[in-house]
C-alpha positions as CSV (number, residue, x, y, z in Angstrom):
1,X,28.9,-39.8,-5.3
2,X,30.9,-42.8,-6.2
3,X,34.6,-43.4,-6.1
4,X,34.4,-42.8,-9.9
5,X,33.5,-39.3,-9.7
6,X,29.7,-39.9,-10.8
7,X,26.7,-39.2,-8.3
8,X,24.5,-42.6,-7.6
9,X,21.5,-43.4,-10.5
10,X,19.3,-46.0,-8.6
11,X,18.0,-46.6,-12.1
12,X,21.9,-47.8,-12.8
13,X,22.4,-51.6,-11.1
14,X,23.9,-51.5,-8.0
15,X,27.1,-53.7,-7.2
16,X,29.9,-54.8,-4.8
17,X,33.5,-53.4,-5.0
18,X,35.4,-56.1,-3.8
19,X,38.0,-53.8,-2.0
20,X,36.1,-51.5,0.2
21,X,32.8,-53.7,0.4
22,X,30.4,-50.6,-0.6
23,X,27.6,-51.4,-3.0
24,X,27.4,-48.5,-5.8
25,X,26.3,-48.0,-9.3
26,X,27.8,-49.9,-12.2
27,X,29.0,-47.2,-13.7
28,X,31.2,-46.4,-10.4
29,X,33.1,-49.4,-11.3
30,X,35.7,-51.1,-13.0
31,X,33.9,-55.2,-14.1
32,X,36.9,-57.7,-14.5
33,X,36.6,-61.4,-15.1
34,X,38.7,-64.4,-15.0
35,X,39.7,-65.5,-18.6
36,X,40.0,-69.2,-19.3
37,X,43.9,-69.5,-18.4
38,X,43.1,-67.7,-15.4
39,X,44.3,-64.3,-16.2
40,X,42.3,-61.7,-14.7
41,X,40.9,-59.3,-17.9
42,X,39.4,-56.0,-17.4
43,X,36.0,-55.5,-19.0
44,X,35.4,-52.0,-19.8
45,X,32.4,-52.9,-22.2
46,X,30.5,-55.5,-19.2
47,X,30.4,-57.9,-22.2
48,X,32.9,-60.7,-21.1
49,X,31.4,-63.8,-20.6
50,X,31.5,-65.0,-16.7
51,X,30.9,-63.7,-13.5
52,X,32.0,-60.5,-12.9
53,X,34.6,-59.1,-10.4
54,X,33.8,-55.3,-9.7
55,X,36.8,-52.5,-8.1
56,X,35.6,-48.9,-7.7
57,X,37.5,-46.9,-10.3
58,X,40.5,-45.7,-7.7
59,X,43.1,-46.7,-8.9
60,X,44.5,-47.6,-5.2
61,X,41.6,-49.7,-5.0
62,X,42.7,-52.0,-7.9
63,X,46.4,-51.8,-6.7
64,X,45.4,-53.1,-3.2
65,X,42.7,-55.7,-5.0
66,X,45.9,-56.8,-7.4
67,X,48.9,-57.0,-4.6
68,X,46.4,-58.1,-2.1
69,X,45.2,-61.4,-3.3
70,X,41.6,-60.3,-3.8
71,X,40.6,-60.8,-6.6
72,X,41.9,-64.6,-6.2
73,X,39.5,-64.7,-3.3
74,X,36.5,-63.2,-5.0
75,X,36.7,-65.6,-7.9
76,X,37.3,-68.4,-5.3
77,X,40.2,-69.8,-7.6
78,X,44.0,-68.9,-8.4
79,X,44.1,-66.0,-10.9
80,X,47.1,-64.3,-12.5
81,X,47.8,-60.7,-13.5
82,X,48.1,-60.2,-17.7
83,X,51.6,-61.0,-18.8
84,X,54.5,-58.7,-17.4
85,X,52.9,-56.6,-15.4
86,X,53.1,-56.2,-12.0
87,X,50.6,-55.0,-9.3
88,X,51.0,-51.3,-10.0
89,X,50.5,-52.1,-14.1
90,X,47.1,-53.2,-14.0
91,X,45.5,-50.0,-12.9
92,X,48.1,-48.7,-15.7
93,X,46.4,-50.8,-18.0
94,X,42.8,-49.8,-17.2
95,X,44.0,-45.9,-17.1
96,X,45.3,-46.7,-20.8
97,X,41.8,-48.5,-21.9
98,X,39.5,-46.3,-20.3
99,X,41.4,-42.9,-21.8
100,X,41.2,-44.7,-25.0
101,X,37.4,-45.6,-24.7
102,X,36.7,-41.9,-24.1
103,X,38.7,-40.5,-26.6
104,X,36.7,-43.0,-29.1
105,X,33.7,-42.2,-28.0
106,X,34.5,-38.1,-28.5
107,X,35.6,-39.2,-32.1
108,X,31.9,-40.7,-32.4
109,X,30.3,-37.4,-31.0
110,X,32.4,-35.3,-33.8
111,X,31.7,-37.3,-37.1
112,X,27.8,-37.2,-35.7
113,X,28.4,-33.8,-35.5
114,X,28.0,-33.2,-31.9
115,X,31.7,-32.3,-30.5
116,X,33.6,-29.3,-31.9
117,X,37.3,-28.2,-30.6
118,X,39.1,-24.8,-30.6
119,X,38.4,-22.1,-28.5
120,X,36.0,-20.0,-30.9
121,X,33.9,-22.8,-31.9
122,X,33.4,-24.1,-28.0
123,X,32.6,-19.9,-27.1
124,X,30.1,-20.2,-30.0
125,X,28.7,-23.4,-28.6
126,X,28.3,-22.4,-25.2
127,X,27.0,-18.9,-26.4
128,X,23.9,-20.5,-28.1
129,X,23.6,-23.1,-25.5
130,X,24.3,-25.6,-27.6
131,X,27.2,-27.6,-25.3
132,X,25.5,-30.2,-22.9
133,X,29.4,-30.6,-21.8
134,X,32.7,-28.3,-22.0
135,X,35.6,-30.5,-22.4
136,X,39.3,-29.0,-20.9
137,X,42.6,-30.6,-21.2
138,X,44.4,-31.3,-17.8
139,X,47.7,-29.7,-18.7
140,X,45.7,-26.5,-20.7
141,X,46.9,-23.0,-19.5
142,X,44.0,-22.2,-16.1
143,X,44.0,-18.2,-17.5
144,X,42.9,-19.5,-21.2
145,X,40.5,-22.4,-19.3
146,X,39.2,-19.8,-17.1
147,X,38.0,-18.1,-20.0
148,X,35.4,-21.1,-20.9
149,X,32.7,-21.7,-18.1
150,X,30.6,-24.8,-18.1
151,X,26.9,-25.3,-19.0
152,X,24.6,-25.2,-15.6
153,X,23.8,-28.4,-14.7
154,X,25.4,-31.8,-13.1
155,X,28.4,-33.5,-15.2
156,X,28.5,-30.7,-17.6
157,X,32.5,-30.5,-17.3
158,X,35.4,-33.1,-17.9
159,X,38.7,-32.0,-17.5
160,X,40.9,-35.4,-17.4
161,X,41.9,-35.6,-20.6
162,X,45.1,-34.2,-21.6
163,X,45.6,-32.4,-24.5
164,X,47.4,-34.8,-26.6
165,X,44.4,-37.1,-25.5
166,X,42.0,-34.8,-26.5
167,X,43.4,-33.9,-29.9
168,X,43.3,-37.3,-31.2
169,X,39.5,-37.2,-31.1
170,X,39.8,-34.6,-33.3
171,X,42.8,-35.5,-35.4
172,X,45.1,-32.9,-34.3
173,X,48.5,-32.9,-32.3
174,X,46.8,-31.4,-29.3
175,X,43.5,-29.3,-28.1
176,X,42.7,-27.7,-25.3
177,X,38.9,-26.8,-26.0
178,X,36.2,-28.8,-26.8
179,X,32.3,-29.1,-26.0
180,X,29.8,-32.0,-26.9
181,X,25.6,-31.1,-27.6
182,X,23.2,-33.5,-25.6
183,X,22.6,-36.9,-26.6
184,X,23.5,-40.5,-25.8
185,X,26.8,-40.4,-27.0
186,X,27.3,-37.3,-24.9
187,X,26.1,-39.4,-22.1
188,X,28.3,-42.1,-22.3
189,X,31.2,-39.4,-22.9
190,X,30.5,-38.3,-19.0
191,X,30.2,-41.6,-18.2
192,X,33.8,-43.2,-18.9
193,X,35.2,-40.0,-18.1
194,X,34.7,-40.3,-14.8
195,X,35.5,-44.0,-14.6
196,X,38.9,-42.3,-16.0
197,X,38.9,-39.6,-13.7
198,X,38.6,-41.8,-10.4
199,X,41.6,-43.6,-11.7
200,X,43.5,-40.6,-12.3
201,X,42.7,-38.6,-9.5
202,X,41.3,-36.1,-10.5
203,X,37.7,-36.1,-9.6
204,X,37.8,-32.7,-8.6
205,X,39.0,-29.3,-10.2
206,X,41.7,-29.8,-12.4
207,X,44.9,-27.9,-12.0
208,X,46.0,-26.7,-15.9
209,X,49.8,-26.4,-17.0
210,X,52.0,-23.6,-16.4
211,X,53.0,-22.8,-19.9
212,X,49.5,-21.3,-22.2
213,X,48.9,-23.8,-24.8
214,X,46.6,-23.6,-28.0
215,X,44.9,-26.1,-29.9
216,X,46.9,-27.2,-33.0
């Protein structure tokens, strides 16, 4: 399984992080790139022009690869972080896109029509085995979460989202509940999330708030 929380695909191309050395799947990773003033730019979408610079998505790997001078050396040139941030704010920064990206692509799933919200709807889902994925908000109550089980299967549960996070794909204050029906948005969903989840953290079980919280 990679850094990023996602189990290897050999059909996914393999490459270097440039902290711990280990080859891994793309997806594993974070790309970055050196822009033309020599700012190094994360590149969620692998679209940026130039060679790419690859950290697994931890983020004390792209910490140590920021305070440690490495990604100067992998680009073999003098590289500077984006304007006013310091070591510690580029993972910040990719934590901030990549929550974005997957709260984008969830807003994608629901106007396709394949990602509901609120605790009924997700039951009903999951009932008529319609959920591919069941979708929990960190910082959700674990007695209502509990309540919820994930589809059978690999990468069938994300739980890194918080719930304000998780409302905005749905145009709400805040949701707790959610599940996504198989296709390629769906898979690209899982995807980021875990890219997401390896920065965070939280890779494994998530631990849910205190207080019981509904969606709104």
């Amino acid at each position: 399984m990679t850094r990023g929380g996602r189990d290897k695909d050999h059909d996914d191309p393999e490459r270097k992080c440039i902290v711990s050395g280990e080859s891994q799947p793309r997806a594993g990773l974070v790309r970055f790139c050196v822009g033309p003033d020599g700012t190094i730019v994360p590149d969620l979408l692998n679209r940026l022009p130039g060679r790419g610079i690859y950290v697994s998505a931890d983020r004390a790997m792209i910490d140590k690869a920021a305070s440690k001078g490495l990604f100067a050396r992998a680009a073999r040139q003098p590289v500077k972080l984006p304007e006013g941030l310091g070591a510690g704010g580029l993972s910040a920064m990719v934590e901030g896109l990549l929550a974005r990206r997957v709260v984008d692509l969830i807003s994608l799933a629901r106007k396709a029509g394949d990602a509901v919200t609120g605790f009924e709807k997700v039951k009903d889902w999951l009932v008529k085995n319609r959920a591919r994925v069941l979708v929990q908000a960190s910082d959700g109550s674990e007695r209502g979460k509990e309540k919820l089980h994930a589809p059978d299967g690999r990468n069938s549960f994300i739980g890194c989202l918080t719930a304000g996070e998780l409302g905005l794909a749905f145009g709400r204050e805040r949701a707790i509940h959610a599940a996504l029906a198989a296709g390629g948005l769906t898979t690209r969903v899982v995807e980021e999330a875990a890219r997401l989840a390896g920065v965070r953290g939280q890779t494994g079980q998530q631990d849910g708030g205190e207080t019981a919280l509904k969606d709104t």
